[in-house]
C-alpha positions in Angstrom: 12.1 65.3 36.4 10.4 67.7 33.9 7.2 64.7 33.9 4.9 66.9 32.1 7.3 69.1 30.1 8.6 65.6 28.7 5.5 64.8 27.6 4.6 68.0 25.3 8.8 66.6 23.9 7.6 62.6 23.5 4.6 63.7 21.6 6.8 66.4 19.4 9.8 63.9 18.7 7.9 61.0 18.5 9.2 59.0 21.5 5.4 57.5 22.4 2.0 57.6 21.7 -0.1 55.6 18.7 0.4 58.4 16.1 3.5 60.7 16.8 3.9 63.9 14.8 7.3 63.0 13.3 8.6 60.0 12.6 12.8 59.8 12.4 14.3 56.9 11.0 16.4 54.6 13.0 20.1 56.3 13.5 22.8 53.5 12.7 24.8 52.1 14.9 27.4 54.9 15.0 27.5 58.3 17.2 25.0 60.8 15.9 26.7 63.9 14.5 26.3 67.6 15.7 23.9 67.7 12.4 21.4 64.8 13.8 21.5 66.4 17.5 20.5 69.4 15.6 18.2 68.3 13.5 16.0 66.4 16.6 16.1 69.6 18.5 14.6 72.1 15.6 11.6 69.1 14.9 11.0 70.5 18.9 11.9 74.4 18.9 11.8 75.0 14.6 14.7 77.6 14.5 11.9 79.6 12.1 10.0 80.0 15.7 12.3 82.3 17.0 12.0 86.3 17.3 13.4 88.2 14.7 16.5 89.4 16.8 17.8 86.0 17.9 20.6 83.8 16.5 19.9 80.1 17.3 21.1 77.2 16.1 24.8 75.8 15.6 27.3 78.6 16.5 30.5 77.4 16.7 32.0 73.7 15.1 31.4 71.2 12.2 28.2 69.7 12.2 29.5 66.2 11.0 31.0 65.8 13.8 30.3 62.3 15.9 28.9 63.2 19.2 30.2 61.2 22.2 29.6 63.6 25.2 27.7 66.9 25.7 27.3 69.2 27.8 24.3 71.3 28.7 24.6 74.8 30.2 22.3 78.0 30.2 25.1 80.4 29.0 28.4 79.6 27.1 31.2 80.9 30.2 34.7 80.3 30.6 33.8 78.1 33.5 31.6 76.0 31.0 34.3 75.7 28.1 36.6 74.1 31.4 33.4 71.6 32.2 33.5 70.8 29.0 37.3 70.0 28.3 37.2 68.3 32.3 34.2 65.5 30.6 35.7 65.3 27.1 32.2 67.4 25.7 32.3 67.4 22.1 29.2 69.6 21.7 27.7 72.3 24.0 23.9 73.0 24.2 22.9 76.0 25.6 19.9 78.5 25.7 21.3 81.8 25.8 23.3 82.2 22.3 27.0 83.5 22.5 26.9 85.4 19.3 23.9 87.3 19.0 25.4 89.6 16.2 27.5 89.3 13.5 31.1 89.0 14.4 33.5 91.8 13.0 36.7 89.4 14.1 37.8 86.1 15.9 40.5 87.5 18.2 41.8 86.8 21.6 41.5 90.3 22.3 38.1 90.7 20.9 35.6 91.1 23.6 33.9 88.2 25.2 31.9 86.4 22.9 35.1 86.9 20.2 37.3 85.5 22.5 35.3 82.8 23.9 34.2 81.2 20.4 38.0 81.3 19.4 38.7 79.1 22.4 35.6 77.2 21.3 37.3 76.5 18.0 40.8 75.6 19.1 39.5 73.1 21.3 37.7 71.7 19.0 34.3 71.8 21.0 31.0 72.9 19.0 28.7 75.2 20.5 24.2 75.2 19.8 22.3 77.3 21.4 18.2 76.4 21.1 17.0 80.7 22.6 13.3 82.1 21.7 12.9 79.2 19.6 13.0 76.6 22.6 10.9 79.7 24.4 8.4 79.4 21.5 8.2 75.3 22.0 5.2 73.1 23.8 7.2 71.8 26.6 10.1 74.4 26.5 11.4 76.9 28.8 8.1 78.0 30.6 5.9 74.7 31.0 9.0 73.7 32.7 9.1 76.7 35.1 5.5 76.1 35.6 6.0 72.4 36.5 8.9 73.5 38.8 5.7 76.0 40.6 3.9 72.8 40.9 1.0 74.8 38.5 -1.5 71.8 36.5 -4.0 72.2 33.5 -1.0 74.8 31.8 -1.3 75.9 28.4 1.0 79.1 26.1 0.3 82.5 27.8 0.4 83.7 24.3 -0.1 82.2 21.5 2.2 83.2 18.1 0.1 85.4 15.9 1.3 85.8 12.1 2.6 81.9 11.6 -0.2 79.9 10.3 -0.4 79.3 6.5 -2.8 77.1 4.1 -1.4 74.6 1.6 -4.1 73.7 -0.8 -3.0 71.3 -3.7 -4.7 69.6 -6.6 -4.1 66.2 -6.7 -6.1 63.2 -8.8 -8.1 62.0 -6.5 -7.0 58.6 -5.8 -3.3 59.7 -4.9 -5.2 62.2 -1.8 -4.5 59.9 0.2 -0.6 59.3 0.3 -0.5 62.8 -0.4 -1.9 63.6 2.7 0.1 61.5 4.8 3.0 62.8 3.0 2.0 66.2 4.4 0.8 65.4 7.8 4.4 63.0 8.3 6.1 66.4 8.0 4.4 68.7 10.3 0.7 69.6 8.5 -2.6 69.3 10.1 -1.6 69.8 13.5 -4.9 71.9 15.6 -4.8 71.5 19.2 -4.4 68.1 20.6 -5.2 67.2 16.9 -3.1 65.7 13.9 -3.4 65.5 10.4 -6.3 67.4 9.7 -7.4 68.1 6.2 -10.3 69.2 3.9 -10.7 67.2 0.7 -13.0 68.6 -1.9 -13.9 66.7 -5.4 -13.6 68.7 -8.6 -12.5 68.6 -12.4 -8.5 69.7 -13.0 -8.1 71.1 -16.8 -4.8 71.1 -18.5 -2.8 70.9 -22.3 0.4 69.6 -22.7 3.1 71.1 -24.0 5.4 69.8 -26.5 8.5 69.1 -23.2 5.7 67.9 -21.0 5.7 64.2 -20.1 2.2 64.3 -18.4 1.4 61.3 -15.5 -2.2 60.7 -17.5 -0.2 60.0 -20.9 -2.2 62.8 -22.5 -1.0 63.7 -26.0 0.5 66.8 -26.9 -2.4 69.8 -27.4 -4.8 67.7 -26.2 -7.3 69.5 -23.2 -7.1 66.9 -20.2 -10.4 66.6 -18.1 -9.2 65.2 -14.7 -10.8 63.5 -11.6 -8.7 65.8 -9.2 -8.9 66.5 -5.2 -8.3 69.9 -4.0 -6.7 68.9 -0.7 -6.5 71.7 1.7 -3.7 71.6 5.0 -2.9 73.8 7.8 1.0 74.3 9.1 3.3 76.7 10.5 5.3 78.8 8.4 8.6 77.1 9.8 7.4 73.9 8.7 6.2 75.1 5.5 9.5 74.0 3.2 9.3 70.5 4.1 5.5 69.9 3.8 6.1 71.3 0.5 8.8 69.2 -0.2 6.7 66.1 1.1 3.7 67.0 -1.1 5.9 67.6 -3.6 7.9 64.0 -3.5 4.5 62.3 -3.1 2.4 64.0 -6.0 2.7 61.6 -9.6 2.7 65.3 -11.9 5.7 66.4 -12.7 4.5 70.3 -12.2 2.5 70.2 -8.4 -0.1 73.0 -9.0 -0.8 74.3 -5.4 -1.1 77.9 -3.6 -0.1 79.0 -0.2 -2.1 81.3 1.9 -1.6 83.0 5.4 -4.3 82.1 8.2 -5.1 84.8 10.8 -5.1 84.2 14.2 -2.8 82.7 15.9 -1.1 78.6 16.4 -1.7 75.9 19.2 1.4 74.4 18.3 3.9 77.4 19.1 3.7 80.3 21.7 5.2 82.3 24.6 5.4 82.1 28.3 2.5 79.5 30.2 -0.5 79.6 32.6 -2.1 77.3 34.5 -3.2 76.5 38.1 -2.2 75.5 41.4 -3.9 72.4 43.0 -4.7 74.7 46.1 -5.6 78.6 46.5 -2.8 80.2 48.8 -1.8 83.3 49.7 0.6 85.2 47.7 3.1 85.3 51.3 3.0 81.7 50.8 3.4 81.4 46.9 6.6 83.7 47.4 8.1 81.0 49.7 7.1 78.5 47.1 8.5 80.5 44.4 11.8 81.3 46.1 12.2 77.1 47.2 11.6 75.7 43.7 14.3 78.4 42.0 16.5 78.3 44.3 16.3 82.2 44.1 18.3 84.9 47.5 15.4 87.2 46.9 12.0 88.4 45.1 11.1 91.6 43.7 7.6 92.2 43.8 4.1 94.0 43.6 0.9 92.6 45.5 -0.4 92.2 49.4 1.0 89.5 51.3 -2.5 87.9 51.8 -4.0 88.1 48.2 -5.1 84.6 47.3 -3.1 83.0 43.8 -4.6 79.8 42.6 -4.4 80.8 38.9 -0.9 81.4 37.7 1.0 82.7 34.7 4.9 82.3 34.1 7.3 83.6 31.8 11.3 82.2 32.0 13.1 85.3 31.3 12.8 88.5 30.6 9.0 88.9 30.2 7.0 92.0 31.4 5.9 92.7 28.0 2.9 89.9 28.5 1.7 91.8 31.8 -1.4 92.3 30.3 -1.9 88.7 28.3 -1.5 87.7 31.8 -4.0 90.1 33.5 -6.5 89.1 30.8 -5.8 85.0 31.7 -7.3 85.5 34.5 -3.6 85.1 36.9 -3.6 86.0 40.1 0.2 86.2 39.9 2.5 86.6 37.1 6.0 85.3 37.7 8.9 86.7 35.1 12.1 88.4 35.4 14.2 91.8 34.4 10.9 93.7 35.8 11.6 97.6 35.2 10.2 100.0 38.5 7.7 101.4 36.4 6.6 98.3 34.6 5.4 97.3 38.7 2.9 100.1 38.3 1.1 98.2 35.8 -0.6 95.8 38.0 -1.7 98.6 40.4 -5.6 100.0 41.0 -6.1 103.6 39.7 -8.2 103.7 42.3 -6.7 103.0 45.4 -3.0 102.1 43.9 -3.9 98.4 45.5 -1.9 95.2 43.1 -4.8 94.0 41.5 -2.4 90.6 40.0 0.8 89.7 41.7 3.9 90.7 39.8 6.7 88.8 40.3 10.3 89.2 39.2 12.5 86.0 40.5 15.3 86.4 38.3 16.6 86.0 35.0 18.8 83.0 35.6 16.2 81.8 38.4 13.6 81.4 35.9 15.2 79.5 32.9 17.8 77.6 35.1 15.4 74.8 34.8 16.1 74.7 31.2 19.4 73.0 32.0 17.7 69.8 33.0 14.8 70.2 30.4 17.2 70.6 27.9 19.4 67.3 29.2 16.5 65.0 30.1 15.1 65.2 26.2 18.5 64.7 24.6 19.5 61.6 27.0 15.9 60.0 25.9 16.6 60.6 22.2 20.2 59.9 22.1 20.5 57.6 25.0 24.3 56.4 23.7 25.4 59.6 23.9 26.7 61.1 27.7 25.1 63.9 28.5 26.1 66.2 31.6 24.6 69.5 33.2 27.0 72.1 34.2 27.9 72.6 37.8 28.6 76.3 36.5 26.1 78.9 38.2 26.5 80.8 34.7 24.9 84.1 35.9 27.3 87.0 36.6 24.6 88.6 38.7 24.8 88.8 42.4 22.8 89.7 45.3 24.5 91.7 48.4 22.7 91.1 51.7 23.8 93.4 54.2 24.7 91.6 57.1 24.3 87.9 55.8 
């Protein structure tokens, strides 16, 4: 399940492939902790990723914690705090945080997410949740609601503006090279389905010592060094940023790393929102509906368009999603499939004209479309941490229901 989401997660965490982008140590032969779980998930969905309104990462317990069992759920319910007690779950994973704000107290009687993370605690169960982050992720939440649409060739909707930054170091040039790999170990140099890329310029670095300084080249105090030095230029995300530093930083032989950090417009390959891609056949949109309400399980379908329109290209966003209406008009969709569509957002899509739909819009339901992060979520934690048992809740977490009259 999840073939082709898995992939984008293999390539992230290292599982296959000649040159991974991370490289983890081997775990020893004890239970990971909360803390490595955590730490294998972020290398995937960098908590930096997500929006500035989210709270993702470890919400409730201690991350030391050995982890035996988990559990994976879209929301943090009642129901799912039972599951979790019923299969001995030390750790819940889910998507949609519990606390998205600050909490004012940790009573019984202090609203639902108060309450619920108090139970949390006394049972002694920790709570992650992985939200925009794991949106934000090449393989997350919407390559695998386009997989579950059957769509091929799928690629970010949107890619994330405002996150690229330059590292440029000078280092003597014949330490560029574990330098660089340094870097590139720890996230830099990734463009497209490329790693590691760098520019390396030649050049003359100039400095005195100072009567503290214990320089690498042995030069004596006052004296003007002359040195053969690389200006070494890398490209990462600004989540990643700290620990490229850090890298270049533990790899570089001077003791003071002379470097500057610049932001790069445009926008990341490695980090995005909602996907598009294609479907191996044109059909018409009365029979894209019936594949869309099969593969997610969804009672109904809210939507704009004409039965016979023809949808071969496709664009997707799990969630809550009309905001990229137009990213996906200007991809070329023929349909757009998202959730928690507003009436007048529908009118969007429509011909001043004639008033005709000129894409498909499609809203299949919040929990419809990120449901499949359950067992996207479940699939990449059994294949890192295959010692540990990992379940999917039963739990249909969604307090939303659809009345049919007459059904």
């Amino acid at each position: 399940m999840m073939r082709r989401a898995l992939t984008f997660c293999r390539r992230t965490f290292g599982f296959c492939g000649n040159a991974p982008f991370f490289h983890f140590p081997p775990f020893p032969q004890t239970m990971p902790t909360i803390s490595d779980v955590a730490d294998a998930l972020e290398m995937w969905a960098p908590p930096g990723s997500a929006q500035d309104y989210d709270n993702v990462g470890l919400q409730v317990g201690d991350a030391a914690r050995a982890v035996e069992r988990g559990l994976v759920a879209l929301d943090m319910t009642p129901g799912v705090l039972g599951e979790a007690k019923e299969t001995g779950a030390q750790l819940v994973v889910t998507h949609h945080p519990l606390l998205f704000r600050p909490l004012d107290q940790l009573t019984a009687g202090g609203g639902f997410p108060n309450a619920l993370a108090l139970r949390l605690a006394e049972a002694g169960i920790a709570l992650y949740a992985a939200h925009t982050n794991l949106d934000a992720a090449p393989g997350g939440v919407s390559f695998a609601l386009a997989e579950q649409l059957g769509l091929e060739d799928v690629g970010f909707l949107d890619g994330m503006g405002g996150a690229l930054r330059k590292l440029v170091v000078f280092v003597p040039r014949e330490h560029a090279r574990p330098v660089h790999r340094a870097m590139a170990d720890a996230g830099a140099g990734r463009i497209g389905d490329y790693e590691a890329c760098a520019f390396a310029g030649r050049g003359t670095g100039f400095f005195r010592p100072g009567a503290e300084a214990d320089p690498f080249t042995d030069t004596p105090e006052g004296a003007l060094e002359e040195a053969d030095e690389v200006r070494l230029e890398v490209q990462t995300e600004r989540w990643h940023l700290p620990a490229v530093r850090a890298a270049m930083t533990e790899a570089h032989p001077y003791e003071e790393v002379a470097h500057d950090v610049y932001p790069v417009e445009g926008t990341t390959t490695q980090a995005g929102l909602g996907a598009v891609g294609t479907l191996p056949e044109a059909e018409p949109l009365s029979q894209f509906l019936e594949r869309a309400a099969g593969a997610l399980d969804a009672e109904s379908l809210r939507y704009a368009g004409a039965p016979e329109a023809r949808v071969e290209r496709v664009a997707v966003c799990g969630g809550a999603g009309s905001d990229f209406v137009g990213k996906a008009r200007a991809a070329g969709a023929d349909a757009y499939v998202t959730a928690d569509v507003t009436y007048h957002e529908f009118f969007e899509v429509l011909s001043a004209e004639d008033g005709t739909a000129q894409m498909a819009f499609i809203d299949a339901g919040h929990y419809e479309t990120e449901a499949v992060t359950e067992h996207l979520l479940r699939d990449v934690l059994a294949e890192r941490f295959p010692e540990v048992g990992w379940h999917v809740s039963q739990e249909r977490t969604s307090p939303v229901r659809t009345f049919v009259p007459g059904a």
